[in-house]
ROTIRO-955666 format. One record per atom (N, C-alpha, C): z, y, x. Coordinates in steps of 0.05 Angstrom, whole numbers, padded with zeros to 5 digits, always signed. Layout:
ZYX/...
This chain:
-00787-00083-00079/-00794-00055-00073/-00800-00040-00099/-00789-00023-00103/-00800-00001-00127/-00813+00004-00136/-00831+00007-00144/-00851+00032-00147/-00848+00056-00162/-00862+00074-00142/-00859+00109-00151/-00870+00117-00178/-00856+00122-00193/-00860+00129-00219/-00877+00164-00214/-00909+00172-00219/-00916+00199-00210/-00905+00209-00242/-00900+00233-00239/-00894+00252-00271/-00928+00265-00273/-00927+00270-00293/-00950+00274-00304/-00966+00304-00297/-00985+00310-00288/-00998+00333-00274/-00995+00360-00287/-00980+00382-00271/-00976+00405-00285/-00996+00420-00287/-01016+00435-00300/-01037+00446-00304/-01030+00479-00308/-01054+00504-00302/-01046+00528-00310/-01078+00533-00321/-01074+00550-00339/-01097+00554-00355/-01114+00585-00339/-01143+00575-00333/-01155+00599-00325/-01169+00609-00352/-01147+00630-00357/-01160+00648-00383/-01185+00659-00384/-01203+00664-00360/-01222+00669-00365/-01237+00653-00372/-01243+00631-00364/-01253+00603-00387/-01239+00595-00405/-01229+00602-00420/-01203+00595-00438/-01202+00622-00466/-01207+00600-00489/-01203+00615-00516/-01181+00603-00541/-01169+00618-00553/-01151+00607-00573/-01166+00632-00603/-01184+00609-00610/-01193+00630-00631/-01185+00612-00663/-01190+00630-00675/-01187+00625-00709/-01213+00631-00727/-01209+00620-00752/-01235+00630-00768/-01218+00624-00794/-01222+00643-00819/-01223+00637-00845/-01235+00651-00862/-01238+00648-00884/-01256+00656-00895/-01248+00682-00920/-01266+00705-00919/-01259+00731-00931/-01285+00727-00952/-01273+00723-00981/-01292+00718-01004/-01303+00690-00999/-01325+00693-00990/-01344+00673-00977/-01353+00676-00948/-01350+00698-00933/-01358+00690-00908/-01332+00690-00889/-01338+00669-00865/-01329+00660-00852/-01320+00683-00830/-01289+00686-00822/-01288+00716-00804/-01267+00699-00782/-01285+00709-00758/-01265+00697-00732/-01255+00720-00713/-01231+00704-00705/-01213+00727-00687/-01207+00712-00664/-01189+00719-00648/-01175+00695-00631/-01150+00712-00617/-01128+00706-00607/-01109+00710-00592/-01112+00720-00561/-01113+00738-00554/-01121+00736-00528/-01094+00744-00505/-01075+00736-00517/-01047+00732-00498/-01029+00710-00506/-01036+00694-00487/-01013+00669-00498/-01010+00655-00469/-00983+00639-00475/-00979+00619-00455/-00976+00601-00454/-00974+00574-00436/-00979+00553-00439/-00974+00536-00418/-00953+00521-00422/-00950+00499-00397/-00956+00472-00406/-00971+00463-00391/-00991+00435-00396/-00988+00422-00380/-00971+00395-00383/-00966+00371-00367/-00984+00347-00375/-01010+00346-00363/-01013+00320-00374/-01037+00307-00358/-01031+00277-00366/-01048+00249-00345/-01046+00232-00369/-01081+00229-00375/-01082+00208-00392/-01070+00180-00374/-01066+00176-00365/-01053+00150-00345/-01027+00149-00351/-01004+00172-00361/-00989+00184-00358/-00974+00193-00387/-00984+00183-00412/-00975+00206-00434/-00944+00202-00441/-00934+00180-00427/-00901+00188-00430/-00892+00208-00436/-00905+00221-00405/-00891+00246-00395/-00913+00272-00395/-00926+00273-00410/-00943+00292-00415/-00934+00307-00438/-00936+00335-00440/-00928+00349-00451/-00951+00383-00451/-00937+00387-00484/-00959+00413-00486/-00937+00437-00506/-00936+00456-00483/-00917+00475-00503/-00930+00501-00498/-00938+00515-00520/-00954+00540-00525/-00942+00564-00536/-00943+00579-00532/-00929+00613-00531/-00955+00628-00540/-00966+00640-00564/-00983+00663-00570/-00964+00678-00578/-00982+00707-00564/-00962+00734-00580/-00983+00741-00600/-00967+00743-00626/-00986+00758-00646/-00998+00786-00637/-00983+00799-00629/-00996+00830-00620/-01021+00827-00607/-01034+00809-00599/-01055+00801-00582/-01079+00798-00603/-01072+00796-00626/-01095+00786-00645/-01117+00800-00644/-01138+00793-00645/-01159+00804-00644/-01196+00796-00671/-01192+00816-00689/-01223+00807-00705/-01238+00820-00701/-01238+00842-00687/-01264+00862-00682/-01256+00881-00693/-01234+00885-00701/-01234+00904-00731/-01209+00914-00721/-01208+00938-00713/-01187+00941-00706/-01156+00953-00734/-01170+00967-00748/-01150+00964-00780/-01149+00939-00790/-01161+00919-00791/-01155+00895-00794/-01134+00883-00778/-01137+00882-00757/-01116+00876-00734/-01092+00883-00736/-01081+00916-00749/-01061+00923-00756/-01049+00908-00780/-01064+00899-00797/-01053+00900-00824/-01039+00863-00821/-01056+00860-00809/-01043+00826-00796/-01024+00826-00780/-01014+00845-00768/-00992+00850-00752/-00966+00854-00772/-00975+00865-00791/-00957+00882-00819/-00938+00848-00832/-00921+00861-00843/-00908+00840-00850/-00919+00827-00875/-00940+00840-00894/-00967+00833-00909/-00972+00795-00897/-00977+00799-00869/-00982+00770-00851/-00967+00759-00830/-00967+00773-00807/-00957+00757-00785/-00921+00770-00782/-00925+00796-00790/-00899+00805-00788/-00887+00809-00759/-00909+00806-00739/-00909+00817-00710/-00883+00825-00699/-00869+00853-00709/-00845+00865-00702/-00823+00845-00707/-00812+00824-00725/-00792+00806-00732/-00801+00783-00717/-00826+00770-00723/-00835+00743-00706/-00858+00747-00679/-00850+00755-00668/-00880+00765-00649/-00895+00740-00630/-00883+00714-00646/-00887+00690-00627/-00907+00667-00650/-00920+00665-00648/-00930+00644-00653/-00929+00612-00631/-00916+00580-00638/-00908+00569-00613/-00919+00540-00629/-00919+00521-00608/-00933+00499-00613/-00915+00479-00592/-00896+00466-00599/-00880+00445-00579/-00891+00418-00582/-00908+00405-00566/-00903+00380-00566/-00885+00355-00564/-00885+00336-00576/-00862+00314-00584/-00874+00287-00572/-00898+00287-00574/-00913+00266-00556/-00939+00264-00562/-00959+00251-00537/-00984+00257-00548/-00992+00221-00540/-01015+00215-00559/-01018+00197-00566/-01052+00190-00558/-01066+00167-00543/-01087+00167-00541/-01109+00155-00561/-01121+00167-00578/-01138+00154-00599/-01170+00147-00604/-01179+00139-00570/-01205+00136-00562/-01209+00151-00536/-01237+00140-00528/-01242+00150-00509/-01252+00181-00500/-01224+00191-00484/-01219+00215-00474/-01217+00223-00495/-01202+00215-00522/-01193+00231-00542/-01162+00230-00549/-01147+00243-00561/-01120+00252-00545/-01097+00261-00585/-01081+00262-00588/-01069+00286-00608/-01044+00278-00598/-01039+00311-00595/-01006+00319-00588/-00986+00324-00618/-00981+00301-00621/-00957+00307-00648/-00934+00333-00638/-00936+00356-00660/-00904+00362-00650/-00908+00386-00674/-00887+00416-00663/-00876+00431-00684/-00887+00449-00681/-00906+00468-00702/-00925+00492-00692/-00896+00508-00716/-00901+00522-00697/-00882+00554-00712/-00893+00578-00713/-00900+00583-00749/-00911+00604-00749/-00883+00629-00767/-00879+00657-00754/-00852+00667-00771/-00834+00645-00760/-00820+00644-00785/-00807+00626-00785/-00795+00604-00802/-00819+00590-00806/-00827+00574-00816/-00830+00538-00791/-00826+00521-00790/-00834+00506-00769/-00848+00481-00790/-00868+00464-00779/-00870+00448-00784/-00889+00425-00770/-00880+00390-00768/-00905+00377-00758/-00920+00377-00764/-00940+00380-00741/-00978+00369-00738/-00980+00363-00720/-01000+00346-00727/-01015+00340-00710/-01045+00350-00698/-01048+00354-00668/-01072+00366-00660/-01074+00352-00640/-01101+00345-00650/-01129+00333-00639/-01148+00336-00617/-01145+00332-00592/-01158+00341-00575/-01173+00329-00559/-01195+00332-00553/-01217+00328-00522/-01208+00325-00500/-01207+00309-00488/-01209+00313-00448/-01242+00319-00446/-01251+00338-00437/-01278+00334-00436/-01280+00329-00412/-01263+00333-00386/-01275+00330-00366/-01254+00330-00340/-01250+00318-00323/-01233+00324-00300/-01243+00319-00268/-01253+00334-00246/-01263+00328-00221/-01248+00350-00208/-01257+00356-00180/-01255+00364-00160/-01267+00392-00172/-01244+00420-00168/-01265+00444-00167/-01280+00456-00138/-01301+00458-00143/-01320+00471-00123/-01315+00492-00112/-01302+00511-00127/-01295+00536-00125/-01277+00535-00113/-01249+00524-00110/-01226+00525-00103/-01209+00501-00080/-01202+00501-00063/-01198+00476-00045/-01179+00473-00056/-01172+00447-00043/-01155+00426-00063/-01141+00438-00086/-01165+00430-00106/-01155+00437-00138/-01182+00421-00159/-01154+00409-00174/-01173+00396-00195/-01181+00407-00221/-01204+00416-00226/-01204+00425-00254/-01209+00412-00276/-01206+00419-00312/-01206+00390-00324/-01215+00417-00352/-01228+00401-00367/-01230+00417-00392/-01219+00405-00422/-01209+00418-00436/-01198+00411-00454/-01209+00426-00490/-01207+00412-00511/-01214+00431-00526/-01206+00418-00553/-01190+00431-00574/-01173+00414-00594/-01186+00435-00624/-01180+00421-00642/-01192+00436-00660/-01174+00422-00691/-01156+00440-00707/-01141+00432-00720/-01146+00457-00756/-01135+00447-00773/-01136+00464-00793/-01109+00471-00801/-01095+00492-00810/-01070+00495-00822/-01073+00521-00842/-01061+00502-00863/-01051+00532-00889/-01034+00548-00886/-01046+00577-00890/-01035+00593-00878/-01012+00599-00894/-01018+00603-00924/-00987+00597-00942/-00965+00582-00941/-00969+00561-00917/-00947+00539-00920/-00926+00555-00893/-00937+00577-00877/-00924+00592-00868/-00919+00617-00874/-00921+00616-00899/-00920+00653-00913/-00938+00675-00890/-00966+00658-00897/-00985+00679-00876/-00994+00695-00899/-00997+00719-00906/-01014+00726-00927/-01008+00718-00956/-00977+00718-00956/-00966+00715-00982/-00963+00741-00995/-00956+00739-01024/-00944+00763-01039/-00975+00765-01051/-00980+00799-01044/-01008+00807-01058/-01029+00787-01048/-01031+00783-01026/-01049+00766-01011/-01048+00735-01017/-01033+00719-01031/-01034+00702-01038/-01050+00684-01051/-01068+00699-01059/-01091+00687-01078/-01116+00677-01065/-01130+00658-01062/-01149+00649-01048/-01173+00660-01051/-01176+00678-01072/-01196+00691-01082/-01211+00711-01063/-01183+00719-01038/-01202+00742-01022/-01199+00725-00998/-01179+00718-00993/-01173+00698-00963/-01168+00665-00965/-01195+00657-00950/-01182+00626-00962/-01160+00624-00949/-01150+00598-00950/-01117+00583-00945/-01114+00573-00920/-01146+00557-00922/-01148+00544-00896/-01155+00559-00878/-01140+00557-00841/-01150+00570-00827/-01162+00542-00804/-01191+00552-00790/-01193+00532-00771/-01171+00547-00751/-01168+00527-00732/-01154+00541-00701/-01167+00520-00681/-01188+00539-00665/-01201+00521-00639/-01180+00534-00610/-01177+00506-00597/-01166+00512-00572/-01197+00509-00550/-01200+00524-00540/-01219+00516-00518/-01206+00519-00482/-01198+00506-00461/-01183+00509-00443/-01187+00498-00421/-01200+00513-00400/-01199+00510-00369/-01181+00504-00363/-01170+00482-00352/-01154+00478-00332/-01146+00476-00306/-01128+00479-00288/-01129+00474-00253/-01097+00465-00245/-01108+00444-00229/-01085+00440-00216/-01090+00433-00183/-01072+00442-00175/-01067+00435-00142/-01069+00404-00138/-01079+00392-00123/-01076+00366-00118/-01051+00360-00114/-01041+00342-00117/-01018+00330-00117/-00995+00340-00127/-01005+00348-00144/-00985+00374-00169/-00977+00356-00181/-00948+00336-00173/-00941+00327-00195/-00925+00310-00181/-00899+00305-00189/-00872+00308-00181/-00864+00270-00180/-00854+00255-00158/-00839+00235-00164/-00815+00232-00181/-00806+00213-00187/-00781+00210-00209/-00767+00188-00191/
């Protein structure tokens, strides 16, 4: 007799528990923003990481530091160049388990157009039954990675110098998850 191979649990992100923020640093202090439009299809069962998968869609136009002339000028082709690349994307290639409830999805973050591998590091913090919602499981997730922003021509040209903008940017994922019970497909 066979056995049923399950595919790995499709998840949708409740944005209102859910942040994709950044921090780097202007001189010496530390300045955070975050993305507040992006998308994201999330397949995954630690039981499961065959077939688990993480592919992420931010629109730069979404950026957000409080500042709203700041906001523009990072849109400007100065940084993100918004009008030519308006995607910032993150494909996973496979994710790998490296302790308990700890996780990194190898694959290709594309910033412009620029692509390259990393790896990011992430949390299961949590997965049960939501209270709120009949049959639906909710699960929390939260990854936390560093990338130079020069190695994607973020803030090249005049801006190149580390003197006003450091290099390094953090990028925290923080992410509610939900899925329907039995969200998740035989093979």
């Amino acid at each position: 007799m066979a056995l049923t191979k399950y595919a790995a649990t499709s998840w949708t992100i409740d944005k209102a528990h859910s942040a994709v923020n950044f921090e780097v640093t202007h001189f010496f202090t530390p300045v955070n923003g975050e993305f507040n439009n992006y998308e994201a299809t999330v397949n995954f069962d630690p039981n499961n990481l065959e077939e688990s998968m993480i592919d992420v869609k931010i629109m730069v136009n979404s950026i957000d530091t409080d500042n709203e002339r700041r906001d523009g000028h990072l849109k400007t082709a100065d940084f993100f160049n918004a009008e030519k690349w308006p995607h910032i994307t993150f494909k996973s290639s496979d994710i790998e388990k490296t302790g308990d409830n700890k996780f990194v999805a190898n694959g290709t973050l594309t910033i412009k157009d620029v692509s390259k591998e990393i790896a990011l590091p992430f949390t299961l913090l949590g997965m049960k039954d939501n209270p709120m919602k009949e049959n639906t499981i909710v699960a929390g997730i939260t990854a936390s990675t560093t990338v130079d922003r020069t190695d994607y021509t973020v803030g090249t040209g005049d801006w190149a110098s580390d003197a006003v903008i450091g290099d390094e940017v953090t990028v925290d994922l923080n992410l509610e998850l939900n899925s329907k019970k039995g969200n998740s497909s035989t093979k």
